[in-house]
C-alpha positions in Angstrom: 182.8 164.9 -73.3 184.5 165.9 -69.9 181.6 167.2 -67.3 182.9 169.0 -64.4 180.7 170.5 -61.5 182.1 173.6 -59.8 181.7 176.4 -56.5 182.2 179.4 -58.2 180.8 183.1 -57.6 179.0 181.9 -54.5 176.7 179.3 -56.6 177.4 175.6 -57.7 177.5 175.5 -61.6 178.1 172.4 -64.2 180.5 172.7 -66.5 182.6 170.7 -69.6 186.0 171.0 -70.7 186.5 173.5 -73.8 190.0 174.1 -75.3 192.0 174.4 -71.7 189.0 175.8 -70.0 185.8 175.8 -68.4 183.0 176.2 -70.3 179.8 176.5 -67.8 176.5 175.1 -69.4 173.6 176.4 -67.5 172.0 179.8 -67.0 172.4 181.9 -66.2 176.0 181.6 -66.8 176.0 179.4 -69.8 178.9 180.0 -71.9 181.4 181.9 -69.7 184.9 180.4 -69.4 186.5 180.2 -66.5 190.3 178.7 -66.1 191.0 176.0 -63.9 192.1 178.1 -60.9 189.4 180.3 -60.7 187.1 177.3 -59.2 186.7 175.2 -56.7 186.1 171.3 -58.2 183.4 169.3 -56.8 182.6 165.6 -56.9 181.5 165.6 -60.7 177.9 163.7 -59.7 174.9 165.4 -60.1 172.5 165.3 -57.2 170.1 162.1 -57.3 166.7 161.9 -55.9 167.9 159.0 -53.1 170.7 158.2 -51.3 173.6 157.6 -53.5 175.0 153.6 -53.2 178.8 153.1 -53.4 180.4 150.0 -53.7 183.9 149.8 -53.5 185.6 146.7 -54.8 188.4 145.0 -52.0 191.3 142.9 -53.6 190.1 143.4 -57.4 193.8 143.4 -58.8 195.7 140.1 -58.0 199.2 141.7 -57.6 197.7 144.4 -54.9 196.2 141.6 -53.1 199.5 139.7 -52.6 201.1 142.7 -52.1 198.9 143.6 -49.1 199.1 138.9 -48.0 196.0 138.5 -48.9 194.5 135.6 -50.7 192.7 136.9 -54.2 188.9 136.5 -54.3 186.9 134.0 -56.1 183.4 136.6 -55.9 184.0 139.6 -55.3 184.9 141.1 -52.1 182.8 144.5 -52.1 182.5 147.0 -49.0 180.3 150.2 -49.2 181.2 154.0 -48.5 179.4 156.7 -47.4 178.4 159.5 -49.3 180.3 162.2 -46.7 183.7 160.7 -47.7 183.5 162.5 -51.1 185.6 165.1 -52.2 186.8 167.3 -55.3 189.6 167.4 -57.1 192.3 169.4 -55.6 190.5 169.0 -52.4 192.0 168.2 -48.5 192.0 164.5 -47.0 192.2 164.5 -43.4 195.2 162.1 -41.8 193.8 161.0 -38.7 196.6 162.0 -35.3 197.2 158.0 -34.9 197.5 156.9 -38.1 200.8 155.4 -39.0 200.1 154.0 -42.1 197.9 155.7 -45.0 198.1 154.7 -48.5 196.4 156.1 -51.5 194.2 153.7 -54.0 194.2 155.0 -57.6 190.8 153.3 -59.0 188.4 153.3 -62.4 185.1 154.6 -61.1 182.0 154.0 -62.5 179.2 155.7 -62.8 175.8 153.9 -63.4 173.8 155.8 -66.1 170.8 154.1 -65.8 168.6 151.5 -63.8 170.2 148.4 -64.0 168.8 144.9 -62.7 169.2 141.5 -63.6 171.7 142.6 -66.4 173.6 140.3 -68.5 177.2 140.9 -68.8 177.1 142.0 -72.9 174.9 144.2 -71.9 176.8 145.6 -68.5 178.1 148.9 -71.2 174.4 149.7 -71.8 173.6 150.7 -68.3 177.4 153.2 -67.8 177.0 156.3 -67.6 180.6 157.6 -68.0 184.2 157.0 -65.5 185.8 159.1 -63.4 189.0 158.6 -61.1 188.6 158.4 -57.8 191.6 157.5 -55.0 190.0 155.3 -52.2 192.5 156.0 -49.1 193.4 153.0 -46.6 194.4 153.4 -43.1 195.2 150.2 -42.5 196.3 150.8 -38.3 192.3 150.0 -38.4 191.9 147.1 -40.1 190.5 144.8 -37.4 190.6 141.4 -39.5 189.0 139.7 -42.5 185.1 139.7 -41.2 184.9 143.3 -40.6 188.1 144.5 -43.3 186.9 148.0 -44.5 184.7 150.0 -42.8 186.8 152.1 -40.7 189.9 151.3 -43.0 187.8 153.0 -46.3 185.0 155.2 -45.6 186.4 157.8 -43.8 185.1 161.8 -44.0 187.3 163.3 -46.7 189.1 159.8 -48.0 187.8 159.6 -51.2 188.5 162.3 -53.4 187.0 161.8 -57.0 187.1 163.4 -60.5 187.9 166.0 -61.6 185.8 164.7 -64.9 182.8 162.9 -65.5 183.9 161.3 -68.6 181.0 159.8 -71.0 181.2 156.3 -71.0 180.9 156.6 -75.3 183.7 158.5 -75.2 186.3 156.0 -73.0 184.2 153.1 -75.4 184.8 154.6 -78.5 188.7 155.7 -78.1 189.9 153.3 -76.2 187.3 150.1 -76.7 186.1 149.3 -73.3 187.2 150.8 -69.7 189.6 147.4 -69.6 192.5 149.1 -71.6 193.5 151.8 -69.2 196.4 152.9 -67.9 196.4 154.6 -64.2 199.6 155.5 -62.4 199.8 157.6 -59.1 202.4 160.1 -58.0 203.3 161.1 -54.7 205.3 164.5 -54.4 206.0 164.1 -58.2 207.2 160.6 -57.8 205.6 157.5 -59.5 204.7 155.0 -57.0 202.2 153.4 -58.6 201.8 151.7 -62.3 199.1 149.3 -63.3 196.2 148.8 -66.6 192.8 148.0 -65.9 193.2 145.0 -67.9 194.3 143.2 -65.0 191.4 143.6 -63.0 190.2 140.0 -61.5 186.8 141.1 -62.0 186.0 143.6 -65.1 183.0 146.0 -65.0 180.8 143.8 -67.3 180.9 141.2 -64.4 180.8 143.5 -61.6 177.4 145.0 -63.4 176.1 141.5 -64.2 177.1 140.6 -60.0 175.6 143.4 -58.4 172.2 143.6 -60.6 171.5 139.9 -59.6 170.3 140.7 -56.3 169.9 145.2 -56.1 169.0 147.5 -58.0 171.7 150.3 -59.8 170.2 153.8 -60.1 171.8 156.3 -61.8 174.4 157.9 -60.0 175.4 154.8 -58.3 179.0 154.2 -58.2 181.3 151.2 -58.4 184.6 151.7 -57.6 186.6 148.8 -59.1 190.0 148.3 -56.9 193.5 149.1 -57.4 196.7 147.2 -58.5 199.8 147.2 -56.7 202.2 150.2 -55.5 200.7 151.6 -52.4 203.2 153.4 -50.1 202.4 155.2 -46.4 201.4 159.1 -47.5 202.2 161.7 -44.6 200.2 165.2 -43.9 201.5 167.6 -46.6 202.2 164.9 -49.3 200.5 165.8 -52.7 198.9 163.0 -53.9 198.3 162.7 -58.0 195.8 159.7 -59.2 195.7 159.6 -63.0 193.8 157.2 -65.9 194.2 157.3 -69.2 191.7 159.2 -71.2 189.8 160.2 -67.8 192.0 162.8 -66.0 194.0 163.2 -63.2 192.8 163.7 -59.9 195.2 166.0 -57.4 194.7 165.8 -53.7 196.6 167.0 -50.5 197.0 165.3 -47.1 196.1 167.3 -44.3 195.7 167.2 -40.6 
């Protein structure tokens, strides 16, 4: 099942795809349909009871990493975001006045279901919660060198837009055997820029599961968002950016000033 959560009528309301539409779930609105356009999309998380962690994988597809002349990881190279730099689908990104070059990052999230620690990798499925898309934007004027990569680079207000589907992890497991036989592409101004599978990741979400539980603790809601493979180009203010993965949705977003 596809969950959605939406701004619409002046109140915040959690939804699932229905035939084309919107079906809300909860009162007291539960069971009107609404079409796509009537709403505006929200980062498809529910709200958690403590800050949300976010790890964002560096360099987790060996073809991105030579394409940016870096050396591919042997553990992985993780950085963590904010939870400000969220965004909806269809939503605005801010392009900072100096920036000269932006790039888009298509990427698998995933979205912790529940507690997770000290998890062994054939179990790492257990503890998913579902997948969603999320484009983790680069400005890489700011990258200052290899000790301190990401954090002005990556977590940015605005520079992750995510969703517009929370996809059940059952779902993705069931159809399509694990989230390692993906396809994701990305579009800019309706041309494909970007083409990779989630097969080639260097480090698959069993092992990035079985890493991260060895030494902290996964709550539900937590995210991981697992890297991106090759085909990164500069994106300029009014570019329409299109981030899509197979069987989880595609995830529209606009540069802005």
């Amino acid at each position: 099942m596809k969950h959605a959560r939406i701004a619409w009528a002046g109140a915040i309301h959690e939804a699932v795809e229905s035939n084309g539409e919107l079906l809300l779930t909860r009162s007291p609105w539960a069971g009107k349909r609404l079409k796509f356009d009537e709403v505006v999309w929200l980062p498809p998380l529910a709200p958690v009871p403590q800050a949300r962690t976010i790890l964002a994988l560096g360099l987790n597809y060996a073809d991105h990493a030579k394409e940016l002349a870096f050396k591919a990881p042997e553990e992985p190279l993780v950085f963590v975001k904010g939870e400000a730099s969220l965004i909806g689908h269809k939503a605005f990104t801010r392009r900072p006045q100096d920036a000269t070059h932006m790039h888009y990052e298509c990427e698998l999230a995933v979205v912790i279901g529940r507690t997770a620690k000290n998890v062994k990798k054939e179990n790492a499925y257990d503890y998913v919660g579902g997948y969603t898309v999320a484009n983790d934007y680069a400005i890489r004027d700011y990258l200052e060198n290899w000790y301190r990569p990401n954090f002005r680079v990556k977590n940015r207000d605005t520079c992750t837009p995510i969703g517009p589907w929370l996809v059940d992890a059952k779902d993705i497991h069931d159809q399509y055997g694990s989230p390692q036989n993906l396809s994701l592409q990305t579009t800019v101004n309706g041309k494909l820029t970007q083409s990779g599978h989630t097969r080639d990741m260097i480090f698959d979400v069993p092992t990035l599961i079985e890493y991260f539980s060895a030494f902290m603790t996964l709550q539900p809601g937590d995210l991981i968002l697992t890297g991106t493979p090759d085909g990164v180009v500069n994106c300029n203010v009014g570019d329409v950016i299109v981030t899509s993965i197979e069987g989880v949705g595609e995830l529209i977003n606009t540069l802005g000033e």
